[in-house]
N, C-alpha and C positions, 0 to 999 in steps of 0.2 A: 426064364425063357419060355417055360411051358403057358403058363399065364400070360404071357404077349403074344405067342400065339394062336391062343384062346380066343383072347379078345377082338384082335385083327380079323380072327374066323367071324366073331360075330356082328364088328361092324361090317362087314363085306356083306352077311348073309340080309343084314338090315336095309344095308343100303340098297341090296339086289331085290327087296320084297319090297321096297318103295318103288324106285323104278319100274318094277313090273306094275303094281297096282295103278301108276300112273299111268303108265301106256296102255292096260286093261281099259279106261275109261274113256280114252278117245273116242271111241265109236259112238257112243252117246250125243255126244256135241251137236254134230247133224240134226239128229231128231230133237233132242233140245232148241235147237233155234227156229227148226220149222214151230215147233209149239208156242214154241216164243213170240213168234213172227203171227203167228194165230190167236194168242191171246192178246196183243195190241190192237189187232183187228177188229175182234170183237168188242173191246173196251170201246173205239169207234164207232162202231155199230151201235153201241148202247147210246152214245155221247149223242150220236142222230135219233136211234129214236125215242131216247129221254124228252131229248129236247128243252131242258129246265135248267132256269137262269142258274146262272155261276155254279153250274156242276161240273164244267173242263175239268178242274184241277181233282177232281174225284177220280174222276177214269182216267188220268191223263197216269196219277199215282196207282191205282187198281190195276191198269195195263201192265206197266211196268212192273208192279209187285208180283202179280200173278204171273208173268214172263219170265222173273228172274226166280221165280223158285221153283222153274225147273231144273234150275243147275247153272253152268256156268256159261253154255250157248244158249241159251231164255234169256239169260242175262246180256249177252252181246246183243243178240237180236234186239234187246231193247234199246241198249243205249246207241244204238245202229239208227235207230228206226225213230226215235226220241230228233236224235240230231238232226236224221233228215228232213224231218217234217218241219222242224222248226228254221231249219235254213230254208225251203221253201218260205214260211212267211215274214212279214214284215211288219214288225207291231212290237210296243212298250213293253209287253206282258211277258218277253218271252223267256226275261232270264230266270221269273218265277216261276215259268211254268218249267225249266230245265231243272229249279231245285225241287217240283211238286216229282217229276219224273226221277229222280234221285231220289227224293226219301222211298219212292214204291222200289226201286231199285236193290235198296240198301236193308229192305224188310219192315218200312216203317209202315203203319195200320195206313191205310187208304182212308179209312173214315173218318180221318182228321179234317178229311177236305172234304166230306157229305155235305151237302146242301138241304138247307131244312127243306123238310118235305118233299122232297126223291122219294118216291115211291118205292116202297120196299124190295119190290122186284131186283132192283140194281145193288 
């Protein structure tokens, strides 16, 4: 009996240190998506003033990568912002360009999709 309720103690006490570190983290979220939301922008930014054939798919992946490894609102902010963009347009390209935005998403290298000769800078 002693040892059941030992144990009951100490799943409770687990369960209540999970819960709390959960709920510690929410606050982050926020500023994770604003950064999130800022590191697409800038991938953007680059995408204009790169301006070099078939580089989309580099910063389209770099956006997202760098968005989502702020955490889990970098993360939302991207595939938020991934979506909307591409529901604005209208074109062939777009369901690769939603798996080039997933693999940056999901932590895969961006430079899979560099464009020879992008200038280092990017």
């Amino acid at each position: 009996m002693f040892s059941s309720v030992i144990m009951k103690l100490i799943l409770a006490v687990l369960v209540l240190v999970l819960v709390v570190e959960t709920q510690a983290q929410w606050h982050q979220y926020p500023g994770q998506a604003i950064g999130g939301a800022k590191d697409m922008f800038r991938a953007y930014q680059d995408t204009r003033e790169a301006n070099w054939k078939n580089s989309d798919k580099y910063f389209h992946a770099r956006g997202n990568y760098d968005a989502a490894s702020r955490g889990p609102g970098g993360r939302w902010a991207a595939e938020v912002i991934s979506y909307f963009i591409l529901s604005l347009e209208n074109y062939s390209d777009a369901e690769a360009d939603q798996e080039t935005n997933r693999w940056g998403r999901n932590g895969g290298d961006p430079n899979r999709y560099i464009s020879k000769g992008l200038p280092g800078k990017y």
